[in-house]
C-alpha positions as CSV (number, residue, x, y, z in Angstrom):
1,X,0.0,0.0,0.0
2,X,1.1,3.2,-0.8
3,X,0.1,6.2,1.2
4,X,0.8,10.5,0.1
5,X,-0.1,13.5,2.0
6,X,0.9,16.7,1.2
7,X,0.9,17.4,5.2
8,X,3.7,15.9,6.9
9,X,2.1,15.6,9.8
10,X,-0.5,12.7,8.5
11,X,2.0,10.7,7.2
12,X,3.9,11.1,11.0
13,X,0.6,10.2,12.6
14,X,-0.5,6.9,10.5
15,X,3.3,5.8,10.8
16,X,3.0,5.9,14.5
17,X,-0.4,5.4,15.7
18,X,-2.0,3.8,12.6
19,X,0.1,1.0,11.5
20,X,2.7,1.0,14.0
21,X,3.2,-2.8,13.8
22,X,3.4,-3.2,9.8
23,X,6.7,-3.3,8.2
24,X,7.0,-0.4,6.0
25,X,9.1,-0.7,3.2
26,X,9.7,3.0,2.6
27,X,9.0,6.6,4.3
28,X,9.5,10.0,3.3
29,X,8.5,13.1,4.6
30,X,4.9,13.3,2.4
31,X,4.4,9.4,1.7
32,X,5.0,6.1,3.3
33,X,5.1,2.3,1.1
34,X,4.1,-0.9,3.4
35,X,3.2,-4.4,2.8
36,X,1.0,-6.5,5.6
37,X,-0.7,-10.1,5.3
38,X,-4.0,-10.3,6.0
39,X,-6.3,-13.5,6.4
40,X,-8.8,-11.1,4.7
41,X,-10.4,-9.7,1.2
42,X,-9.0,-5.7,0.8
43,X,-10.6,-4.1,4.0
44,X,-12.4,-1.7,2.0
45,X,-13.6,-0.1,5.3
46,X,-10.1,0.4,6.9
47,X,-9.1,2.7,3.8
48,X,-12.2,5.0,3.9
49,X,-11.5,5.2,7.8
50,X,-7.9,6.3,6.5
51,X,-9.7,8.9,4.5
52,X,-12.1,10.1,7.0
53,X,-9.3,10.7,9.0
54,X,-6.4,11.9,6.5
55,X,-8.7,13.2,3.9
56,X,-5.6,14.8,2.0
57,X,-4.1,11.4,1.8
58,X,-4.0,9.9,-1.6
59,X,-4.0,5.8,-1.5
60,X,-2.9,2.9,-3.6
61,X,-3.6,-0.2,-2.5
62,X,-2.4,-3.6,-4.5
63,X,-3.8,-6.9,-3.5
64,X,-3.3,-11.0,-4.0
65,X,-5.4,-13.5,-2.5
66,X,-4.6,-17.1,-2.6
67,X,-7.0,-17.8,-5.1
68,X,-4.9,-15.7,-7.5
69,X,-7.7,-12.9,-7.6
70,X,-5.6,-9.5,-7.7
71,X,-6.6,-6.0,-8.0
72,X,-5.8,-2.6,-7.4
73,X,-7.8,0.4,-5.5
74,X,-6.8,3.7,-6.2
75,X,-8.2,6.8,-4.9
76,X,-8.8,9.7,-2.8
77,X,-11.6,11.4,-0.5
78,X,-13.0,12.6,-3.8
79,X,-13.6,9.4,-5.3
80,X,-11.5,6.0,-6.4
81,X,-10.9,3.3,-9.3
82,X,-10.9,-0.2,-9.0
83,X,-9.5,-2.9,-11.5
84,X,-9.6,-6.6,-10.4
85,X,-8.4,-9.7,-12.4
86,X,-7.4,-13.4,-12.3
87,X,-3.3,-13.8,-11.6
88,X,-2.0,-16.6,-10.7
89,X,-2.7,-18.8,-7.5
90,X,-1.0,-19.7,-4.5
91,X,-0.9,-23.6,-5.9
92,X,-0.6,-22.3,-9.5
93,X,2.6,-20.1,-8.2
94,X,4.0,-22.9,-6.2
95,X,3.6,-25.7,-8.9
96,X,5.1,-23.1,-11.8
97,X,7.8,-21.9,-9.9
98,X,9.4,-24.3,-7.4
């Protein structure tokens, strides 16, 4: 997932207090990149809670479930796009590439 602010200060407060325990993968001043495993679909709700809260915040959001169904969210607190698709599995990735 990749968060941007133009406020510094948002980016500050979701590092610390929102996903303190998620391994980020890159932070700057405006924008912050992490990756977290989830047992869930995309938590649609979590993002628009992000939103509510940062409403300058700009998000993209990549996901892969073990089915292979993938997809991509992108959007703001003015509205957001959505494209999904078939990739490949977890038994399809596991049988092609090991």
């Amino acid at each position: 997932m990749t968060l941007t602010s133009p406020v510094e200060s948002d980016i500050t407060q979701i590092a610390h207090t929102t996903i303190p325990y998620i391994d980020i993968r890159q932070r700057g001043k405006k924008g912050i990149r992490f990756e977290y495993l989830t047992a869930l679909k995309p938590n649609h709700e979590w993002r628009m809670m992000l939103l509510d809260k940062y409403p300058l915040c700009w998000i993209k959001h990549n996901w892969v479930l073990e089915d292979g169904t993938s997809g991509i969210w992108i959007g703001n607190k003015q509205g957001h796009s959505t494209i999904e698709w078939k990739d490949v599995s977890l038994e399809e990735e596991h049988e092609f590439f090991n």
